[in-house]
N, C-alpha and C positions, 0 to 999 in steps of 0.2 A: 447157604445155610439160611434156616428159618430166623427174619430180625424183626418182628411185630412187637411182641409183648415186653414190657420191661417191669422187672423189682429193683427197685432203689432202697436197699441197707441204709437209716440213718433219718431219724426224723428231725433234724435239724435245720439251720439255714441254709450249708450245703446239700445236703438231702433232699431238701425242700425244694431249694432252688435249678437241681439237678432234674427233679422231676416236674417240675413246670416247663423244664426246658425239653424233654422228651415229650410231656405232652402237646404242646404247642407243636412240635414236628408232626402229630398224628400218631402218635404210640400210645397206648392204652398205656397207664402206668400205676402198679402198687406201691406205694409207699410202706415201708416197714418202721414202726418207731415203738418204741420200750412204753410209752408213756400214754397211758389209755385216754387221759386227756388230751393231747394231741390229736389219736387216733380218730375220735369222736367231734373235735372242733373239725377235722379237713372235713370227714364224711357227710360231719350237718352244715357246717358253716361256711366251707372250704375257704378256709384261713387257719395260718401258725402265728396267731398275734405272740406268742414267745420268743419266734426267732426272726420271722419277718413282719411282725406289725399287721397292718392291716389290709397288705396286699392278697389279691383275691388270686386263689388257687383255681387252676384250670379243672372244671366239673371231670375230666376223663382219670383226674388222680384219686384212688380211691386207697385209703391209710386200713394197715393192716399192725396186730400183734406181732405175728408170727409172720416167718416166712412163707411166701410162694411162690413158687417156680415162675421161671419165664423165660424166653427166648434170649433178653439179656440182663445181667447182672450189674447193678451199679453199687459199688461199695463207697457209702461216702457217711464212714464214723472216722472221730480220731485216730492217727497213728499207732496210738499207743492201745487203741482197741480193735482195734482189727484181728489180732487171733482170738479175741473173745469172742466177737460178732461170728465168725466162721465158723466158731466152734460149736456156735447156736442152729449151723446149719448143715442137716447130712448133705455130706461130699457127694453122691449121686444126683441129686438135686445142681450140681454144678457141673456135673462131669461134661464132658465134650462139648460145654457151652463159655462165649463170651461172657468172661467177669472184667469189669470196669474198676480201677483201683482210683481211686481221688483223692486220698489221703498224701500228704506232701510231710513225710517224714521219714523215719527210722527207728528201730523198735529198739526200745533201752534192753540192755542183758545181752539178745542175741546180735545186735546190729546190723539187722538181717534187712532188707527194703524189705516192701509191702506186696510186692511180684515172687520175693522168697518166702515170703508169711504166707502166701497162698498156696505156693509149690507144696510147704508140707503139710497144711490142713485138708487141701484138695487137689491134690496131684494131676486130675483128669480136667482141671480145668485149664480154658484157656486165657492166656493174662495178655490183658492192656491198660494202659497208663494213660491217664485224660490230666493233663497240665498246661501252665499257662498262666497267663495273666488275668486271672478274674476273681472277680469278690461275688460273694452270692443274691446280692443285694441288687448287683447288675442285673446277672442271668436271671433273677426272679424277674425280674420287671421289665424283661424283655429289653435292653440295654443291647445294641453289638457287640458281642463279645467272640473272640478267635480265640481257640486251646490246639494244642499237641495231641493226636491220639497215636500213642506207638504200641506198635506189634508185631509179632515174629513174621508175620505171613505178610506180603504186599497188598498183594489182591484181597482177601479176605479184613483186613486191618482198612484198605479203601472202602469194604462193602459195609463195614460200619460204623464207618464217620459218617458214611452219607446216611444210614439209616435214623443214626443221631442228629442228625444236621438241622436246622428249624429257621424261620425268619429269622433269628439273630443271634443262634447259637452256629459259629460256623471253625467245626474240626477239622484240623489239616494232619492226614494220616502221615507217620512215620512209623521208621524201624528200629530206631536206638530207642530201647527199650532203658536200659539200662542204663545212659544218659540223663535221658528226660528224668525216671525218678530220682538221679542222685541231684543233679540239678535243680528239682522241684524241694527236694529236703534242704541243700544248702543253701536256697534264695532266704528263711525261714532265719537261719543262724545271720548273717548277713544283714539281713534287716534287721535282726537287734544293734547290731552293730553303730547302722544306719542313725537310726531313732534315738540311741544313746549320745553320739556325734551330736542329734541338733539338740538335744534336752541337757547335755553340757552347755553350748550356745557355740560352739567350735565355727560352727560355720557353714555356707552351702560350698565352698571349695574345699572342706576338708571331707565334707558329704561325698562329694563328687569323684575325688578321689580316692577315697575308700570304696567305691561302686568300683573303679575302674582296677583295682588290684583286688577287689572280691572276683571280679571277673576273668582274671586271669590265674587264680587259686583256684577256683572253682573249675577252670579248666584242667590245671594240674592232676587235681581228685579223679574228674568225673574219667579221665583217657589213661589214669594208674589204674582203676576197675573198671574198666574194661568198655567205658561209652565211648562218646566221640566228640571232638572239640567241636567240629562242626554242629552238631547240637545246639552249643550255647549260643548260636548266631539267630535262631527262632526264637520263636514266643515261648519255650521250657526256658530255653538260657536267658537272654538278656531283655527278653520282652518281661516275663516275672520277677525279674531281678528286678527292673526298673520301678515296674508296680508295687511290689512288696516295700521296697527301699525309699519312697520319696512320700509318701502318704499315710495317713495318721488312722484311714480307713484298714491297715495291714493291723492284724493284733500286735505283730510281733514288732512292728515298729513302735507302735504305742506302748509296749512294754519296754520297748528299748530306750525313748522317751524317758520314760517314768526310773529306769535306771539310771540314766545322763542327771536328773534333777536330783540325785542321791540317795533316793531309795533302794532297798534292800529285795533279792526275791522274793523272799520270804513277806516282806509288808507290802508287796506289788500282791501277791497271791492272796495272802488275806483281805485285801479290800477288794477283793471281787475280779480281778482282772478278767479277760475273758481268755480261752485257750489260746495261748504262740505255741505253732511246734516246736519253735526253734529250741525251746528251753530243754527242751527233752531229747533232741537230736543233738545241740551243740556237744554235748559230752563222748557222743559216737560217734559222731564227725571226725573228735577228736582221736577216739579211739583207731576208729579208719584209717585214720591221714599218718598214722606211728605205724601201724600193718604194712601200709602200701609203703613208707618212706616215703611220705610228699609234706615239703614245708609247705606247714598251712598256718602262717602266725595270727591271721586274721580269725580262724578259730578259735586257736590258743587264747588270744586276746578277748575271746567273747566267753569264752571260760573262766578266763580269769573273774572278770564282771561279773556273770550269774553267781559264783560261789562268794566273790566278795576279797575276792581275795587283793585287788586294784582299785581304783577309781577309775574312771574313763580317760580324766587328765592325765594321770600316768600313766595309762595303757595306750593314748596317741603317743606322748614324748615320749614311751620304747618304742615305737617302734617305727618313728621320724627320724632316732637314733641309729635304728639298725643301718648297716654299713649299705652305702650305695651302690646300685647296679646296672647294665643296660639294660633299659626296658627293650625287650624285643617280644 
């Protein structure tokens, strides 16, 4: 298949930084963003001093309104936008072509991943999942950065990592599909977790082990719908777990953070927070993990937090509490 041309969905930090990161490979790259100021700063100034400051945009990305077609599709808005964004775009324009999904969430109401929000906007397209351990801030600036790219087909899911591939963006093709994104959605819930843990002041041992029974819940979920445990052993599972969960640069840990010090959702959102999926996935996580039948207390637990219904103090002593078992 034809893999020259790319559009990148999303004029954002990820967006942004998704399409420096294809340009730098040699791929001619559009950039699609909503915000005509944007549009106009990459094309004359090539810079997003909004999302990424004052780092200089590679001359080969050029910022569009509207969509346009291209050899590959990279979808990199919010979770929670994603069937808006698609619905902006007729389904022929995708059909029989790589769509790139980089959203690391779950869609509130239907609880559907971002590989199933695409199945029923564009049916004829073909879906792959780009996860992993990276912040955009990296991949803009040219940082070494290693992602997941999973897809139904071996051979064809190889011919497009490499076609993505660049000085220091380097994709290692897979096939659990369906792993990677549940994996990449629950690193998100987890890291509030995280963030809450040291913004109580609990500790790095009680951090540490809460990583390491996030890691084995998150196994539970991912192999009851249908991925694979071995997944979490790469850079979707425990390499992003790690990054999301240990650093103040993760949103979601920063909100998790700012939870742990006793704030409320609701006054973390109002003063400006910046997007965590987690807030919006943790609720269908939850919902998930009662479908499938998988104890997932460590959701439960991050449930309880976002709505307020616990303090974080209380929500470690339950479930220090809870009855002991063999770790195996």
């Amino acid at each position: 298949m034809r893999l020259e041309t790319v559009t990148v969905v999303g004029g954002g930090a990820w967006g942004s930084a998704l399409a420096q990161a294809a340009a730098t490979a040699g791929r001619p790259v559009t950039l699609i963003a909503r915000d005509e100021k944007i549009v106009d700063e990459i094309n004359t100034r090539h810079t997003n001093t909004r999302y990424l400051g004052g780092l200089a945009l590679d001359v080969r990305i050029v910022a569009e309104s509207l969509f346009v077609p291209a050899d590959i599709v990279v979808m990199a808005v919010p979770a929670q936008a994603t069937r808006q964004a698609l619905a902006a775009i007729d389904p022929e324009f995708l059909a029989r072509r790589p769509v790139v999904l980089t959203a690391k969430g779950l869609e509130t109401g239907t609880l559907e991943r971002q590989s199933e929000i695409l199945g029923a906007m564009a049916p004829l397209a073909v879906p792959y999942v780009l996860s992993g351990p990276s912040f955009a801030a990296d991949v803009a600036a040219g940082r070494p950065t290693a992602v997941t790219l999973a897809g139904d087909g071996a051979s064809d899911t190889s011919e497009l990592a490499a076609a993505l591939a660049g000085p220091s963006l380097r994709p290692y093709a897979a096939d659990d599909r369906v792993g990677v994104e549940i994996a990449g959605a629950l690193k998100n819930v987890y890291a509030l977790a995280c963030g809450a843990v040291e913004g109580a002041g609990l500790g790095f041992s009680a951090r540490s082990a809460l990583m390491a029974r996030a890691y084995a819940e998150m196994a539970r979920i991912v192999t009851a719908m249908g991925g694979s445990a071995t997944t979490l052993t790469g850079l979707a599972g425990l390499g992003d777990l790690t990054l999301s969960c240990t650093t103040p640069q993760s949103r979601n840990y920063t909100f998790g953070l700012a939870l742990g010090r006793g704030e409320s959702t609701q006054e973390i959102l109002a003063g400006g927070a910046g997007l965590a999926e987690g807030v919006a996935t943790a609720p269908v996580a939850a919902e998930l993990a009662e479908r499938f039948e998988v104890d997932a207390p460590l959701v439960a637990a991050v449930n309880q937090l976002l709505t307020g219904v616990a303090s974080i103090t209380h929500i470690v002593a339950g479930l220090m509490a809870r009855p002991l078992k063999r770790e195996s």
